[in-house]
N, C-alpha and C positions, 0 to 999 in steps of 0.2 A: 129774110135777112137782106135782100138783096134794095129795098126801101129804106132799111138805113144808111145808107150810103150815098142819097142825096144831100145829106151833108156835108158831105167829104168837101165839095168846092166851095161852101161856107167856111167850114174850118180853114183851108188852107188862105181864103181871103180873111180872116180874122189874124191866122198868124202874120200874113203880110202887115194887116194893117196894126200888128203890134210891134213890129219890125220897123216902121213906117215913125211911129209916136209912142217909144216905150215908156209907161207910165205902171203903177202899182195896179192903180184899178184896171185898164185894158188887162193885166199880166191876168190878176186874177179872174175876168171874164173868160179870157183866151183858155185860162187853164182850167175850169169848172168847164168849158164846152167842151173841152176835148176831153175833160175826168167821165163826164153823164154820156160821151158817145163812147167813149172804152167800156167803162162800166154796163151801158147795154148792147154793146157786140157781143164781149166777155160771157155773162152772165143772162142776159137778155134772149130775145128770140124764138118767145110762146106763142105771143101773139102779133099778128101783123097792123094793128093796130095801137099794138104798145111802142112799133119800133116807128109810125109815121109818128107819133105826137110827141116822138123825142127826136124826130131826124127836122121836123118842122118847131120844137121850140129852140134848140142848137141853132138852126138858121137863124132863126128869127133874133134870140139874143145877139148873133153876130151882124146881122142886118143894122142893127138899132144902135149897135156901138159905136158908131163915129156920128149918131145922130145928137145920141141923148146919154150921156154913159151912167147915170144916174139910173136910169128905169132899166137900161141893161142888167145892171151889175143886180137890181133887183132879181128880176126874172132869171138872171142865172144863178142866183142862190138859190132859186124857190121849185127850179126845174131840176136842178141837182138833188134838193131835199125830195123830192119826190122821189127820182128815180133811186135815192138810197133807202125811201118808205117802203117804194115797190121790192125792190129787192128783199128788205128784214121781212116783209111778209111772205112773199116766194119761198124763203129758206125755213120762215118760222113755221108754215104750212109742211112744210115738205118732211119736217121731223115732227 
């Protein structure tokens, strides 16, 4: 658990930087990083490999966001859809 939480100072420079330039799209990156890092704190935390490839795509989406906000907003929909993939299967396995 404790490797997810390299994220923590991305997110909190992502919220800066949407505080900084409040726009629709930052809003929704800002809040898809911080939905896919709740989402596998919450529910997450089988594997320690499941928690570095979402505490390093969380960074990385917030890394890119004052670079390029286009390929941002990509990969934080597509890292979100995953971690709610992983999740239906976690739960659909589990019953």
């Amino acid at each position: 658990m404790r490797r997810l939480f390299y994220a923590l100072p991305f997110l909190i420079f992502g919220f800066c930087a949407l505080m900084m330039e409040p726009t629709i799209s930052r809003l929704i990156i800002v809040g898809l990083a911080w939905l896919t890092f709740l989402i596998e704190y919450c529910y997450g935390g089988e594997s320690r490999e499941g928690e570095e490839l979402v505490a390093l795509g969380v960074s990385t989406v917030l890394v890119l966001m004052p670079l390029h906000v286009t390929v941002s907003l990509t990969l934080a929909v597509s890292i979100f859809l995953l971690e709610l993939a992983a999740l239906f299967v976690k739960f659909k396995l589990k019953n």
